[in-house]
C-alpha positions in Angstrom: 49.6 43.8 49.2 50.2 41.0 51.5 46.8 39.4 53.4 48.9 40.1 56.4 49.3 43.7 55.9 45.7 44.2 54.5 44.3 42.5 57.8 46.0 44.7 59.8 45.2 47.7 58.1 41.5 46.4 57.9 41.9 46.2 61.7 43.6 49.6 62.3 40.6 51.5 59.6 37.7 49.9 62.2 39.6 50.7 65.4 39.9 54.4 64.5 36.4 54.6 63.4 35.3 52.8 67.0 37.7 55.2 68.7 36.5 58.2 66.8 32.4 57.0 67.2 33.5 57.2 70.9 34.7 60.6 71.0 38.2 59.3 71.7 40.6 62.9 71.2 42.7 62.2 69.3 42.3 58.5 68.2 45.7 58.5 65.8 48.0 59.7 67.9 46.8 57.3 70.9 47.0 53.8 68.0 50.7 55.6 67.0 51.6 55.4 70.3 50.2 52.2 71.2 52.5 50.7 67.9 55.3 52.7 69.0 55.0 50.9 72.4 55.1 47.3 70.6 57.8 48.2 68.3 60.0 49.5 71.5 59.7 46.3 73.4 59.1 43.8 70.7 62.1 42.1 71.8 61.3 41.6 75.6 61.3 38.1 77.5 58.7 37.8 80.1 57.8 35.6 82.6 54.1 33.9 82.7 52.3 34.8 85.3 50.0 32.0 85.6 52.9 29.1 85.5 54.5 30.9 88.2 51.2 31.0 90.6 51.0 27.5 89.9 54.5 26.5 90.3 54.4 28.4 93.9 51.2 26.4 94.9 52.8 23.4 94.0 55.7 23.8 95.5 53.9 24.1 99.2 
Protein backbone atom coordinates (compact mmCIF):
# COMPACT_ATOMS: atom_id res chain seq x y z
CA UNK A 1 0.00 0.00 0.00
CA UNK A 2 1.36 3.24 -0.84
CA UNK A 3 2.36 5.74 2.48
CA UNK A 4 0.20 8.04 0.62
CA UNK A 5 -2.84 6.03 0.67
CA UNK A 6 -2.21 4.57 4.16
CA UNK A 7 -2.01 8.27 5.53
CA UNK A 8 -5.01 9.16 4.19
CA UNK A 9 -6.88 6.24 5.28
CA UNK A 10 -5.12 6.68 8.83
CA UNK A 11 -6.73 10.18 8.54
CA UNK A 12 -10.14 9.16 7.29
CA UNK A 13 -10.31 5.91 10.36
CA UNK A 14 -9.70 8.93 13.21
CA UNK A 15 -12.08 11.51 11.52
CA UNK A 16 -14.96 9.00 11.59
CA UNK A 17 -14.18 7.95 15.02
CA UNK A 18 -14.03 11.96 16.12
CA UNK A 19 -17.30 12.48 14.18
CA UNK A 20 -18.90 9.42 15.54
CA UNK A 21 -17.57 10.31 19.56
CA UNK A 22 -19.45 13.52 18.66
CA UNK A 23 -22.70 12.17 17.88
CA UNK A 24 -22.25 13.30 14.27
CA UNK A 25 -25.56 11.24 12.30
CA UNK A 26 -24.36 9.94 9.98
CA UNK A 27 -20.48 10.54 9.87
CA UNK A 28 -19.90 8.40 6.40
CA UNK A 29 -22.23 9.78 4.38
CA UNK A 30 -21.25 13.54 5.44
CA UNK A 31 -16.81 12.43 4.73
CA UNK A 32 -18.44 10.78 1.21
CA UNK A 33 -19.87 13.83 0.51
CA UNK A 34 -17.26 16.03 1.54
CA UNK A 35 -14.73 13.68 -1.10
CA UNK A 36 -17.35 13.84 -3.60
CA UNK A 37 -17.23 17.68 -3.29
CA UNK A 38 -13.25 17.65 -3.92
CA UNK A 39 -13.37 15.21 -6.58
CA UNK A 40 -16.22 17.49 -8.51
CA UNK A 41 -14.17 20.60 -8.38
CA UNK A 42 -10.71 19.29 -8.30
CA UNK A 43 -10.05 21.02 -11.34
CA UNK A 44 -11.11 24.68 -10.45
CA UNK A 45 -8.85 27.85 -10.71
CA UNK A 46 -9.36 30.36 -8.01
CA UNK A 47 -8.44 33.54 -7.29
CA UNK A 48 -6.44 34.45 -3.80
CA UNK A 49 -8.22 36.38 -1.76
CA UNK A 50 -5.54 37.82 0.22
CA UNK A 51 -3.24 39.01 -2.92
CA UNK A 52 -6.25 40.63 -4.20
CA UNK A 53 -6.97 42.84 -0.77
CA UNK A 54 -3.50 43.73 -1.00
CA UNK A 55 -3.28 44.53 -4.54
CA UNK A 56 -6.48 46.91 -4.05
CA UNK A 57 -4.75 48.65 -1.06
CA UNK A 58 -1.94 49.18 -3.02
CA UNK A 59 -3.28 50.39 -5.76
CA UNK A 60 -4.89 53.52 -3.79
Amino acid sequence: MPCKTAAGDDAETAWLKIATDYKVADPQALLDTYKAGLEANAGATYEDATANCVAGFTSK
